[in-house]
N, C-alpha and C positions, 0 to 999 in steps of 0.2 A: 335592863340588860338582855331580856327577852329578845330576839327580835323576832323568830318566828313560835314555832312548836318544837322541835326537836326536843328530845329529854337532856337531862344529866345525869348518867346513870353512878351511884356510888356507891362500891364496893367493901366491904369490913367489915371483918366478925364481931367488932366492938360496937354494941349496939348505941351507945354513949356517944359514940362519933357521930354510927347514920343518925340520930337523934339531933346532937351541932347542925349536923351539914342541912337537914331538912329546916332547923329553927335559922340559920343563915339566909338559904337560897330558897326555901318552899316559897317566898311570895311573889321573887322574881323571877323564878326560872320554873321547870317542867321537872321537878325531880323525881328519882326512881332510887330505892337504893335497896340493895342485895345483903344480907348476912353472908351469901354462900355464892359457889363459882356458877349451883344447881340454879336458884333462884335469875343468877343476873342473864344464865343463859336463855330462861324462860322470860323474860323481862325482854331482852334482845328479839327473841321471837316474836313480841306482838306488840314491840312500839318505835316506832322511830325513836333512833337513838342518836345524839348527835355527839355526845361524851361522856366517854367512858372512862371513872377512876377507880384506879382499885391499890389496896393495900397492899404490899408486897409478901409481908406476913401473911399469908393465909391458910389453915387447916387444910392438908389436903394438895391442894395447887398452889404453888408461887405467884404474884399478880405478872408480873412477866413470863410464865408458863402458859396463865388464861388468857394473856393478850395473843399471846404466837398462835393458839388453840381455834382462839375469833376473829383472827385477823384476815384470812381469807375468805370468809365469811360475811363477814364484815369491815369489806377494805376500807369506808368513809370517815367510819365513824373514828374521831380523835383521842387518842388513849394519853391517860396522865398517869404517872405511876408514883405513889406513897410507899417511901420509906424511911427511916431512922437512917438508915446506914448507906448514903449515896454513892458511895464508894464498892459498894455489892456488885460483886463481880455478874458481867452479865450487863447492868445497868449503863456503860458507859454504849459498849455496843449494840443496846438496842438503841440508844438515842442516835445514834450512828448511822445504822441502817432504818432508823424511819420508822422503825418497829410503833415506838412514842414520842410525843410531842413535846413533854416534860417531865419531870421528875422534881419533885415536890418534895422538902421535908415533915417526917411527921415526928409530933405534931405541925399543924399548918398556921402561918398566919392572916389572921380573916384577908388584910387587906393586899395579900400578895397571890392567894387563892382566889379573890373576888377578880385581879384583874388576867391571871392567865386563864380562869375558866370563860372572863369576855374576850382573851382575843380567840380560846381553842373555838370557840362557838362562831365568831369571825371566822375563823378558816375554815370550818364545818363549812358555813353558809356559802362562803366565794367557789370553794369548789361543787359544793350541788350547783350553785345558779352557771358555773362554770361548764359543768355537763349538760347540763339544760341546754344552754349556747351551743354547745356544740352539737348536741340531738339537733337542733332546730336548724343550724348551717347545713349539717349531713341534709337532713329534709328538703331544703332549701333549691341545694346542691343538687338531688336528685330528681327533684321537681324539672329545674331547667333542663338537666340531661334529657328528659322524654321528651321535651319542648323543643328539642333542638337535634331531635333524630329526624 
């Protein structure tokens, strides 16, 4: 499921969870996972991150509060959002407006989890290799313009 480095970073005070998610995905992916909003922020500071899930539940910040909080910040990186209660107001218009990618039931199912965290990582990837391309057209681009004074 790998296909490059980026993380997965996952979010919940329920240590029994990051516990699951790390015994699920530690062997295939790059995982990172936060008890607190403090940790994941520090976790975002010093790793490529390429998705980000976090519980809705949260002591403190709502997971939909710490997305809007990172999300300028961190405009790449793919946010999945865990909740019980999908119908939480707030929820329908962050999917709406792009805020996040998907919204997950918790608890999760292994093999419905397994596959939207391979395509969020799929979209992670097409849009970096997407900006790369285009870094490299602009380049390109401007190479000829001197060439052509």
């Amino acid at each position: 499921m790998n296909q490059e480095n980026a993380g997965v970073l996952y979010i919940d005070d329920a240590v029994s969870r990051l516990d699951d998610f790390k015994n699920l995905f530690g062997k295939s992916l790059n995982v990172f996972t936060a008890q607190s909003v403090v940790i994941a922020r520090s976790i975002l500071a010093q790793h490529e991150v390429g998705v980000m899930m976090i519980s809705q539940l949260m002591p403190g910040t709502g997971g939909l509060s710490f997305f809007e909080s990172t999300a300028q910040s961190y405009p790449r990186v793919i946010r999945i959002l865990l909740t019980g209660f999908p119908g939480e107001e707030g929820v329908f218009e962050a999917m709406n407006n792009g805020l996040i990618y998907a919204c997950l039931p918790k608890p999760w199912q292994n093999q419905n989890i397994k596959q939207v965290l391979k395509n969020a990582l799929e979209v992670y990837y097409l849009r970096k290799h997407n900006i790369e391309l285009t870094y490299k057209l602009y380049e390109a681009t401007y190479e000829l313009t001197k060439v052509h004074k």
